[in-house]
C-alpha positions as CSV (number, residue, x, y, z in Angstrom):
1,X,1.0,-13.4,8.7
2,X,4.2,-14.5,7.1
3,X,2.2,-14.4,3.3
4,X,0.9,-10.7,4.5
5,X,4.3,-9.9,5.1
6,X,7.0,-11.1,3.0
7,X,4.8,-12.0,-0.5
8,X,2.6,-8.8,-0.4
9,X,4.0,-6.5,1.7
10,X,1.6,-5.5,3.6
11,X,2.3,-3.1,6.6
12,X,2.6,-4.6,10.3
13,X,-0.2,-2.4,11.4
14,X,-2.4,-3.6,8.4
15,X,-2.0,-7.0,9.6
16,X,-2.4,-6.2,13.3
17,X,-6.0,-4.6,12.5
18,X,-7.0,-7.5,10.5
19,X,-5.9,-10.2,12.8
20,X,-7.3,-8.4,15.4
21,X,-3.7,-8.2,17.7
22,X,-1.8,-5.5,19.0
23,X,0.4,-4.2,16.3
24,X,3.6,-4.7,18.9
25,X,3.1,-8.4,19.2
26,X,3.0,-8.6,15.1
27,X,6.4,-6.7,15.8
28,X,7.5,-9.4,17.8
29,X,7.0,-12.0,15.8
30,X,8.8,-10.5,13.3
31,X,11.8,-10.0,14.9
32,X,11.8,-13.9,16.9
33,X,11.2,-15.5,13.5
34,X,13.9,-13.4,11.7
35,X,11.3,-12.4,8.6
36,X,13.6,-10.1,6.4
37,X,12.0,-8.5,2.9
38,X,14.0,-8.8,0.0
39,X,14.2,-5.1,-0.2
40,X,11.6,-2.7,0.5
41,X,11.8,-1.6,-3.6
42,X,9.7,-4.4,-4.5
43,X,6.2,-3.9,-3.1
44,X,5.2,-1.2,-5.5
45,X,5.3,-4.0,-8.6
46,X,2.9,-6.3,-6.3
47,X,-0.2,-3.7,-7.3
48,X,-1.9,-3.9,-10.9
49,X,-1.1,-0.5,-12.7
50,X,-4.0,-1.3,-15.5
51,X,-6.2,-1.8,-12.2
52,X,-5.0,1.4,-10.5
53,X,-5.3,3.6,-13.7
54,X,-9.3,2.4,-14.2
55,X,-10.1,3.2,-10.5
56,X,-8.1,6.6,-10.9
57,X,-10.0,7.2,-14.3
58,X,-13.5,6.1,-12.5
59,X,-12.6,9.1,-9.7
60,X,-11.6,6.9,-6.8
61,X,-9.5,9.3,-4.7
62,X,-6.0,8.1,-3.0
63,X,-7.2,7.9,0.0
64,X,-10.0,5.1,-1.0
65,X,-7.4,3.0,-3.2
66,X,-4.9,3.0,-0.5
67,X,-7.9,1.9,2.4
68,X,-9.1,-0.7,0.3
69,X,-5.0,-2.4,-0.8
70,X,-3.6,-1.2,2.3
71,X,-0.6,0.1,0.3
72,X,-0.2,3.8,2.0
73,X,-1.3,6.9,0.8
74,X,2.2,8.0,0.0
75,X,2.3,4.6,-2.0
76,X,-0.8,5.4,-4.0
77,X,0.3,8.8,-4.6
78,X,3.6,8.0,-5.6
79,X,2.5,5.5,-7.9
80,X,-0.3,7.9,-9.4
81,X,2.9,10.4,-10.2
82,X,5.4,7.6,-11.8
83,X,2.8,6.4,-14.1
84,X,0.9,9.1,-15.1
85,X,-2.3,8.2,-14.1
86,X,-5.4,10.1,-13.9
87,X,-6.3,12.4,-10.9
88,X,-6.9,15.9,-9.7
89,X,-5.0,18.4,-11.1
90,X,-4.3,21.4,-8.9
91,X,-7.0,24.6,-9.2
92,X,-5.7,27.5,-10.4
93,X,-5.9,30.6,-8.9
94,X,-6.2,33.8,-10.9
């Protein structure tokens, strides 16, 4: 849990579901064993841009890269906008 959490930043409810445990005992353990991140800035350089820009080039939505990372959608999104990688464009009306 402790790899999950401080070396790839995974989220405490992505490691609940895949341990199979309520997400508030994860919480607890945090907390008793006194895990801090140094600094929540960080996680964004732990995903492979060269990665994310084939699977944004191949058509893989947001939604389906952040499911299969378990970075969040906001993440994904975020990521897709800093870097200028391949996606939808907005349809114009008119």
């Amino acid at each position: 849990m402790a790899r999950f959490y401080l070396d790839e930043y995974r989220t405490l409810k992505w490691i609940a579901e895949h341990a199979g445990v309520n997400e508030e005992a994860i919480k607890v353990l945090v907390r008793e064993y006194g895990m801090k991140r140094d600094g929540r800035a960080t996680r964004w350089r732990q995903i492979d841009l060269d990665w994310l820009r084939d699977q944004r080039a191949a058509g893989r939505t947001c939604r389906e890269l952040a499911a299969e990372t378990g970075f969040s959608l906001g993440m994904i999104s975020y990521l897709g906008r800093r870097h200028d990688l391949p996606g939808r464009r907005p349809v114009r009306k008119g």
